[in-house]
N, C-alpha and C positions, 0 to 999 in steps of 0.2 A: 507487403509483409517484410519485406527488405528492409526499410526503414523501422518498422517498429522494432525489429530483430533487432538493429541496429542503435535503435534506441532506446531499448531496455539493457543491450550493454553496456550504454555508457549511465547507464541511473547504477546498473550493478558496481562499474569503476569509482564513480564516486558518492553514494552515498556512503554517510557515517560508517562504521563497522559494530557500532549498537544498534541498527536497525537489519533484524533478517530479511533476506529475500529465500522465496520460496526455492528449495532444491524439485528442480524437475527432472523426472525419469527419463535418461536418457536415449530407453529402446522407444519413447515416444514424439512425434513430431510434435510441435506446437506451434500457437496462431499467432503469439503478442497481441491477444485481444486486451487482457489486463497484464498490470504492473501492480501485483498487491506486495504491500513489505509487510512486517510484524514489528511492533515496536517495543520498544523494553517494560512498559505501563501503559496502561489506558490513560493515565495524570500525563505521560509524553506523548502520547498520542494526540491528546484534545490541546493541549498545549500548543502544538506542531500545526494541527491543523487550523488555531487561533490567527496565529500569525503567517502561515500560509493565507488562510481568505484575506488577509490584510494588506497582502499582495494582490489581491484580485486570482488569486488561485488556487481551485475549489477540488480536492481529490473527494475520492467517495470511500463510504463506510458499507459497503456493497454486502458484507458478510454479518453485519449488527443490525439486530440482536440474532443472536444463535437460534436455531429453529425451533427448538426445543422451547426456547420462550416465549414464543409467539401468544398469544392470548387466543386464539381459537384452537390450539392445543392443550391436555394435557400435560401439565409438567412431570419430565421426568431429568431427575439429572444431571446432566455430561458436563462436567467441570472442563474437562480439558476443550469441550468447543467452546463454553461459556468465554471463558480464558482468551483463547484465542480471537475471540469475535469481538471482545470487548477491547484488542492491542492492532487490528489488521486495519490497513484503508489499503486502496488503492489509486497508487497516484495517476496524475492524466499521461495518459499514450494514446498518441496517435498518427496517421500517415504523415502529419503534417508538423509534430510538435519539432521545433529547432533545438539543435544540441545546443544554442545560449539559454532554451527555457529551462531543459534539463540540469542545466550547470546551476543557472538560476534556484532551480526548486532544488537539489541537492545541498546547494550551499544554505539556503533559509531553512533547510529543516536542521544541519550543523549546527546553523547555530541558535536556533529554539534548544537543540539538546542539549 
């Protein structure tokens, strides 16, 4: 857990400052399971994630489509998760990922935006 702590703070130092990273509640622990950001557009999102795989590096859309959309649901709805689910990925974290990968993916989504 060390490491991904570790390296989810260095994706926060340096990615863009157009892309959010989620604020988490501070009276709560957390795991560094994910690293989800929010992007400015879904057009910067699929964008970003083009020339990411171009790299051979595949983050996930973990949160798309909103649940509300789901096809064995009725629809009802939630603009602001639509919103959201349609701008989030999350990039790769893991025990093992090197702060070159990091700098790496921080700097190619730079410059996709």
């Amino acid at each position: 857990m060390a490491h991904r702590k570790y390296a989810s703070e260095l994706y926060e130092a340096h990615l863009p400052e157009v892309i959010e990273c989620l604020a988490w509640n501070i009276d709560n622990s957390r795991n560094y399971s994910y690293f989800p950001v929010i992007f400015p557009s879904e057009e910067s999102l699929i964008k970003t994630l083009r020339t990411l795989n171009n790299a051979q590096i595949f983050p996930r859309r973990y949160f798309y489509p909103a649940l509300n959309e789901m096809p064995y649901l009725t629809y009802q709805s939630c603009p602001i998760a639509e919103d959201i689910a349609k701008r989030i990925v999350c990039l790769p974290l893991s025990a093992e990922i090197s702060s070159e990968d990091i700098l790496r993916i921080c700097s190619i989504i730079s410059t996709a935006l």
